[in-house]
C-alpha positions in Angstrom: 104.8 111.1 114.0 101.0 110.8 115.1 99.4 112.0 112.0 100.2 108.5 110.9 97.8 107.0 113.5 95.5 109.6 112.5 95.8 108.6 108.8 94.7 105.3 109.7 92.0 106.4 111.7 90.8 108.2 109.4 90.9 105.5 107.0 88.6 103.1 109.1 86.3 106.0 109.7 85.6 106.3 106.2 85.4 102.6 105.3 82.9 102.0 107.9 80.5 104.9 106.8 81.6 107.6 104.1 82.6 105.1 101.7 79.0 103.2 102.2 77.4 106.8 101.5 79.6 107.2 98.6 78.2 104.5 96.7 74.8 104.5 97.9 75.3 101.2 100.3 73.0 100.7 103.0 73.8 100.3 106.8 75.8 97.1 107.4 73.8 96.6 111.1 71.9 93.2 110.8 72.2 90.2 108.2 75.5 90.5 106.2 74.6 90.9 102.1 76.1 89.4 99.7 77.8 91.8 96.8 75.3 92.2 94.4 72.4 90.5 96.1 70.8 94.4 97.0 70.4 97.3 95.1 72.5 99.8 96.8 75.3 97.3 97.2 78.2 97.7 94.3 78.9 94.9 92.3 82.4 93.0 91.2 83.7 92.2 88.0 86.0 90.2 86.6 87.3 89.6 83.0 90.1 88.0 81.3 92.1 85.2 83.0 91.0 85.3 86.3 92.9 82.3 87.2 96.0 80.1 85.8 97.9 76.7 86.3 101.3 77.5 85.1 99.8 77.7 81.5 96.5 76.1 81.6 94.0 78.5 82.1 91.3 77.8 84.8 89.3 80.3 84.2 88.6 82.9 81.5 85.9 85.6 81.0 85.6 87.7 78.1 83.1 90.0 79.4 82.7 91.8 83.0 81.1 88.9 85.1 79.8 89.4 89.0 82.0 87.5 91.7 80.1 85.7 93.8 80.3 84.8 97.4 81.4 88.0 98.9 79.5 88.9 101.9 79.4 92.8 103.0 79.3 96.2 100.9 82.2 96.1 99.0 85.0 99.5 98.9 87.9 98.7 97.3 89.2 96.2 95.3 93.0 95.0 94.2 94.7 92.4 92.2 98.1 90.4 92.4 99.5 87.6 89.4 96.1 85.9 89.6 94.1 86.3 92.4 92.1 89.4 93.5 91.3 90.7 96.5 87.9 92.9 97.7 87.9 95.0 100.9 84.4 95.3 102.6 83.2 99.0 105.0 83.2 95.9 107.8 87.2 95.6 107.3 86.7 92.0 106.3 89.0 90.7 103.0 87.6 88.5 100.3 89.7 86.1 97.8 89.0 84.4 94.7 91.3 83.0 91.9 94.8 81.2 91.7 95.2 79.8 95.5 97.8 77.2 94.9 100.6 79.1 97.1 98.2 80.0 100.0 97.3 83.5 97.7 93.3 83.2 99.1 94.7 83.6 103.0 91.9 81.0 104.3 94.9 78.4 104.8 93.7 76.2 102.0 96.0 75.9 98.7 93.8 75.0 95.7 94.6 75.1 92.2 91.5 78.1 91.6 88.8 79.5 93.8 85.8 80.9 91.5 83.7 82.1 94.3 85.1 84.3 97.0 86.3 83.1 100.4 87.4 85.0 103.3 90.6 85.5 104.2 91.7 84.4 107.8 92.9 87.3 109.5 93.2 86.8 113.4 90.3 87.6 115.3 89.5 91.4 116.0 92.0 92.9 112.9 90.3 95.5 110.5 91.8 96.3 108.0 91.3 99.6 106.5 93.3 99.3 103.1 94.7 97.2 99.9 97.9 97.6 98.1 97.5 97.9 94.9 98.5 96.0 92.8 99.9 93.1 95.1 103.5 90.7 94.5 103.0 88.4 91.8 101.2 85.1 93.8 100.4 86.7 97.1 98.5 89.4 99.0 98.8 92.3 101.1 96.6 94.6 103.6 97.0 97.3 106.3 94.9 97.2 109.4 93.6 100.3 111.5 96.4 100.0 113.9 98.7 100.6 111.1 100.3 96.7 110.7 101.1 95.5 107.3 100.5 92.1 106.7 101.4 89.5 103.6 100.1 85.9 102.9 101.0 83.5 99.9 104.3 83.4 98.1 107.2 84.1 99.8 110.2 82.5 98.0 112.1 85.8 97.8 110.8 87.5 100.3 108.8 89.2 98.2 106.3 89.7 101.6 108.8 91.3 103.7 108.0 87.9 106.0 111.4 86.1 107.6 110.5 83.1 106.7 107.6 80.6 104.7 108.3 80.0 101.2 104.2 79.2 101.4 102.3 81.6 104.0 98.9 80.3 103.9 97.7 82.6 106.8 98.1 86.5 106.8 101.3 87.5 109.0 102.4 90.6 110.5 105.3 92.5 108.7 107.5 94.2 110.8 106.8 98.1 110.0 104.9 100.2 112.2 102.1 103.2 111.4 102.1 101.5 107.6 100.2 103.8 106.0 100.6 102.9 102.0 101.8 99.7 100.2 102.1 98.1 96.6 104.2 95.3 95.0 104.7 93.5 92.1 106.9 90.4 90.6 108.8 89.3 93.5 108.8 92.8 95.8 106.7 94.8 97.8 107.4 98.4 99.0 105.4 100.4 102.4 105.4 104.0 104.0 106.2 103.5 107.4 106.4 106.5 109.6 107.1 108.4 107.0 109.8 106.2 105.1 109.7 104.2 102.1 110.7 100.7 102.5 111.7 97.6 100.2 111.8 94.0 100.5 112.4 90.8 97.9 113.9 90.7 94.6 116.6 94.0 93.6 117.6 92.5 90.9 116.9 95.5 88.2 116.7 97.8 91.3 113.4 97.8 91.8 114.2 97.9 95.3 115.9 101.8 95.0 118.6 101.4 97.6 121.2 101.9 95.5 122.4 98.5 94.3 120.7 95.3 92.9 120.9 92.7 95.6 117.8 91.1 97.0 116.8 92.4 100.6 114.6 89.7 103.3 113.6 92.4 105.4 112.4 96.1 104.6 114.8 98.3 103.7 114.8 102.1 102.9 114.7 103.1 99.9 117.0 106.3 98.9 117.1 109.1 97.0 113.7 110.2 97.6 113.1 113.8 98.0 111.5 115.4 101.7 108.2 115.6 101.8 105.3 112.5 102.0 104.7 110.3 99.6 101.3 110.3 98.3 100.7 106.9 96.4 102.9 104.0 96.0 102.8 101.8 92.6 104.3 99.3 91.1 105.3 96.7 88.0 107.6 93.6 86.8 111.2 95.2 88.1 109.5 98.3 88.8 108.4 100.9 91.4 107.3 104.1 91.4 106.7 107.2 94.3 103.6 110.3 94.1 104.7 112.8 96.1 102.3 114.8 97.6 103.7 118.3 95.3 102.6 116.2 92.6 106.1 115.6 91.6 106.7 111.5 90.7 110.0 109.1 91.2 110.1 105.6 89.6 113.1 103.0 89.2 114.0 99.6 88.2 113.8 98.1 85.5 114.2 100.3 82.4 114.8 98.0 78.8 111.5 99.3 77.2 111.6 103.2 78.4 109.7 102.1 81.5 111.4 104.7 83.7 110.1 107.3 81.0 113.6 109.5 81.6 114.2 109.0 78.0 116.5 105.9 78.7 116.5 102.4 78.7 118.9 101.6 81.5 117.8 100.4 84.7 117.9 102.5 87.7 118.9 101.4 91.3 117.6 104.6 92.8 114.7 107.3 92.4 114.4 109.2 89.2 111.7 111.8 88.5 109.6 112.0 85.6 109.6 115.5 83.4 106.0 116.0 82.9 104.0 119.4 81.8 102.3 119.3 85.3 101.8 117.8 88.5 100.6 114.6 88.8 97.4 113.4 90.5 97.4 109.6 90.3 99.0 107.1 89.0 99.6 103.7 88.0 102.4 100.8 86.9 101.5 98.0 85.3 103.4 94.4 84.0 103.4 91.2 85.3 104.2 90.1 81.5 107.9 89.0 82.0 110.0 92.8 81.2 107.0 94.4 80.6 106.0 97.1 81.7 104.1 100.7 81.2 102.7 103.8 83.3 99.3 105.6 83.3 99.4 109.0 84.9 96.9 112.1 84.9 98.8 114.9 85.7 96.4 118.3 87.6 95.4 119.8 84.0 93.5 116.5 83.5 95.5 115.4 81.0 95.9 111.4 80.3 99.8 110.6 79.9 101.9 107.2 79.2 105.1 105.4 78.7 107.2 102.6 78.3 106.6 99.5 76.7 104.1 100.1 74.1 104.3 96.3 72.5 100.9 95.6 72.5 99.1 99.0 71.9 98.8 99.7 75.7 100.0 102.8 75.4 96.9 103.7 73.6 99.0 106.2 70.8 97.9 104.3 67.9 100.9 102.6 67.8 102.5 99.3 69.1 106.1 101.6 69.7 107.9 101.5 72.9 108.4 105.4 74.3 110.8 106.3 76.8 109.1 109.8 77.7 105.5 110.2 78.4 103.0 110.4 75.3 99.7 112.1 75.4 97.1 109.9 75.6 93.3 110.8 74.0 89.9 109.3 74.9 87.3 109.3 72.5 84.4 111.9 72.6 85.9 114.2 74.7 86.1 112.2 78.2 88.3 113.0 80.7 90.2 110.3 82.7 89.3 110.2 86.3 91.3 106.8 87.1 93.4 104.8 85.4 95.1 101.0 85.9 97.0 98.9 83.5 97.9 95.0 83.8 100.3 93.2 81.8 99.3 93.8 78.6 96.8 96.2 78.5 95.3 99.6 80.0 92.4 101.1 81.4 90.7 104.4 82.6 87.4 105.4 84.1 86.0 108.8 82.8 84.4 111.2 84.8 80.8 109.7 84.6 81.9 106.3 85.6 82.5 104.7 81.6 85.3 102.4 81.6 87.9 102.2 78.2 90.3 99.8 77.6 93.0 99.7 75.3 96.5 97.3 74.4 96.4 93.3 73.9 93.0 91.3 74.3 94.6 88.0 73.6 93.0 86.6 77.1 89.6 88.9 77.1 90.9 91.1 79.4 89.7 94.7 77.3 86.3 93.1 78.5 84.4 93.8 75.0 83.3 89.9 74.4 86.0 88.0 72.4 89.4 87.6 72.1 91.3 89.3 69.9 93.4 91.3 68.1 95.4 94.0 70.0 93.1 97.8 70.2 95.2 100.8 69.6 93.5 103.4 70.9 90.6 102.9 73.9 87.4 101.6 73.5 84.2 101.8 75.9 84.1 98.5 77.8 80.3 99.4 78.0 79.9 99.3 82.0 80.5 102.2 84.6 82.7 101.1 87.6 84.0 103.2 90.5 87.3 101.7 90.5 89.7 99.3 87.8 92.3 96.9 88.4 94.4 94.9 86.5 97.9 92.9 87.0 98.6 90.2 84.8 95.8 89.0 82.4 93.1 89.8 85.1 90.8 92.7 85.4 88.4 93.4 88.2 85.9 96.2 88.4 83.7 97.7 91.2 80.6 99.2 90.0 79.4 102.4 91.2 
């Protein structure tokens, strides 16, 4: 199937000139900048727990704070457990937080990294792409040749890798023309040539190949229906499929209404959402142990949600579980244009770039200053960002 090559070359086209455009960068011929240092150059935020010891916390912001130490015009960012990752137009990947299991790539294992460092991919790789989110301690990317690639914990497999319970270095997955990717807790999913694959933990069937037993290398996942999948997402015991009619699959684990099929029994196989229109992007979110919610804006740019609701995150005014989707609101008449959502709380960006936040803020991570009490319904963050990521307790943004 070439149009997956093509994909991918397309990919690398735009991160090395269209995305620099986009956001106003400048050329990256000459001395290398470092994010934030120009102008033109977006910046990165962090807020919340941007880095943990089992439960010490290492490092904790309560308001959006720049990175520093990434070199090159940043284009995408993406966040596992505790670390997060930042993709540059040069095709170089940057690493900052929890680093104990090899999560930063650079081969070095310590306890928190609060500047960036680079990860160590060999010489001459690209890559064009982050999954998004990542497993729970490790990361993932896809190159221009279409290799997916996995470094940091690997205890369940959870990187599709053979072997390393610590891989401190990126390796090569075995999938071909890789064109999308996500993961979350202890598994990881990719679109190879056109197929979805699954690797680590099945235990709620997060895997979706029909049972609940853990898988070391990639296998498909079933029940999908034909046609390409357009985004891939992920949560704790989750997964989730966009197809490109709009129409959208998720399974796994289920206790809190996460599969939003107006059940709470786990799923080892694809079930799709009822939902008043097609979807156009969304996103899991939970690394809170059998947590666990969905964002989605559907093509009449409405803002939906469901699952576990515990905390407010389901931004209804309520702390209620729901096990079918729930309209969502933004104040003043905004319209979602992206949405994320972590362990505990949720996010969108409107259409002019304001970022909201909703759910638990226990850790800082609604970004307002503070810690506090859980927010019901979303509030302005008070910055603008081009994209919003969030896993666990961690939140990074990337300004416009």
């Amino acid at each position: 199937m070439t149009h997956r090559r093509e994909v991918s070359a397309v990919a690398a086209a735009l991160i090395a000139g269209v995305a620099l455009a986009a956001c106003g960068g400048a050329s990256t011929t000459g001395s290398p900048t470092t994010t934030g240092s120009a102008p033109n150059h977006p910046v990165v935020y962090t807020f919340g727990v941007a880095g943990t010891k089992g439960k010490v916390v290492q490092t904790q912001h309560e308001t959006p704070t720049p990175i520093p130490g990434i070199v090159g015009t940043v284009v995408q960012i993406a966040t596992s457990n505790a670390t997060t990752y930042a993709l540059t137009s040069s095709g170089t990947v940057w690493a900052w937080g929890v680093g104990s299991s090899g999560q930063l790539g650079n081969g070095s294992t310590p306890t928190n990294a609060r500047t960036a460092v680079e990860v160590d991919f060999p010489t001459g790789t690209q890559i064009t792409s982050l999954p998004n989110p990542m497993p729970f301690d490790g990361g993932l990317a896809i190159d221009a040749r279409g290799d997916a690639w996995g470094w940091g914990l690997n205890a369940d497999h959870d990187l599709c890798l053979p072997s390393g319970v610590v891989v401190r270095r990126p390796a090569r997955i075995s999938l071909s023309d890789v064109t999308l990717g996500t993961g979350a807790r202890t598994h990881s999913l990719f679109d190879s040539n056109g197929t979805v694959y699954a690797c680590g933990s099945g235990s709620f069937g997060e895997l979706g190949n029909g049972d609940t037993t853990n898988r070391s290398a990639p296998t498909p996942v079933v029940g999908l229906p034909p046609g390409t999948v357009k985004a891939l997402t992920s949560s704790w015991g989750g997964s989730g499929a966009l197809m490109d009619d709009g129409s959208y699959y998720n399974w796994g684990y289920n206790q809190a209404g996460q599969l939003g099929d107006g059940s709470t029994t786990d799923s080892p196989v694809p079930v799709r959402v009822t939902l008043r229109a097609g979807v156009v992007q969304v996103f899991q979110g939970g690394s809170g142990q059998k947590n666990g919610q969905t964002l989605a804006i559907l093509a009449d740019d409405s803002l939906w949600a469901w699952g576990n609701g515990k905390y407010g995150q389901l931004g209804t005014r309520s702390t209620h579980n729901s096990t079918t989707p729930v309209r969502v609101t933004l104040p003043d008449g905004a319209q979602a244009a992206s949405v994320a959502t972590g362990g505990f709380a949720s996010y969108a960006i409107d259409t002019a770039g304001k970022l909201w936040a909703w759910g638990r803020n226990d850790d800082g991570q609604l970004g307002t200053g503070g810690s506090g009490p859980k927010q019901l319904t979303p509030i302005s963050v008070g910055i603008s960002l081009r994209q919003v990521t969030s896993t666990a307790q961690n939140v990074a943004g990337l300004s416009r």
